[in-house]
N, C-alpha and C positions, 0 to 999 in steps of 0.2 A: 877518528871516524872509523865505524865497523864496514867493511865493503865485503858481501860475499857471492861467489861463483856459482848459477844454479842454470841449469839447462832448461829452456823454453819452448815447450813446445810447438805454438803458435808459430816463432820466430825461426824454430829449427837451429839452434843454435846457443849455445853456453853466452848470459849476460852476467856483468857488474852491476849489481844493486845494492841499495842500503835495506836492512831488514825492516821487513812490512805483513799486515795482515790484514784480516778483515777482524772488525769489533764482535764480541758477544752481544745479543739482545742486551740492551739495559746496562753494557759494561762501560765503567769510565772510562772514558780519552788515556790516561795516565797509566793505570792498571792493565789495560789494553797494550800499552805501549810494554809495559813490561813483561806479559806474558809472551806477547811476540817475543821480543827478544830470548827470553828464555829460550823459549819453543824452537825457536829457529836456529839460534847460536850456541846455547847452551852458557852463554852470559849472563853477569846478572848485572845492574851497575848501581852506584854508589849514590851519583848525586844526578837529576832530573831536571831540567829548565825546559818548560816549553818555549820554539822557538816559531813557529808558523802555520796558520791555516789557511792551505790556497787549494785551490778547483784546478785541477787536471784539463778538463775539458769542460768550459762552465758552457759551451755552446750546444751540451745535448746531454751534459751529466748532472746531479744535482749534490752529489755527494762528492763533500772536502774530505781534501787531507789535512793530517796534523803532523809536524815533524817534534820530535823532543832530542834535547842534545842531552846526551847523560857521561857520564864519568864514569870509565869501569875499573 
């Protein structure tokens, strides 16, 4: 699992997160998943299994997330 250090400004303060994005217009889940990482890590990884789409906040948000486990 990739975990990386990025300073938050809301929180004031350096978090641990797994990398994440927001989608392009019209971009697949998948190819989404990969550009982020790209973008962010500068990884690329091998093998891709989607493993879950859950709501954050389903009590005022309307947009899932997707997580994918990949192999780098």
């Amino acid at each position: 699992m990739l975990i990386e250090r990025q300073f938050r400004h809301a929180a004031q303060q350096y978090m641990y997160e797994v990398p994440a994005g927001k989608m392009e217009e019209g971009e697949d889940h998948l190819e989404g998943a990969k550009r982020e990482l790209l973008e962010e890590t500068g990884y690329r990884a091998k093998k891709w299994t989607k493993l879950v789409r859950y709501f954050a906040s389903p009590g005022f948000l309307g947009n899932g997330c997707r997580f994918f486990w990949r192999r780098v």
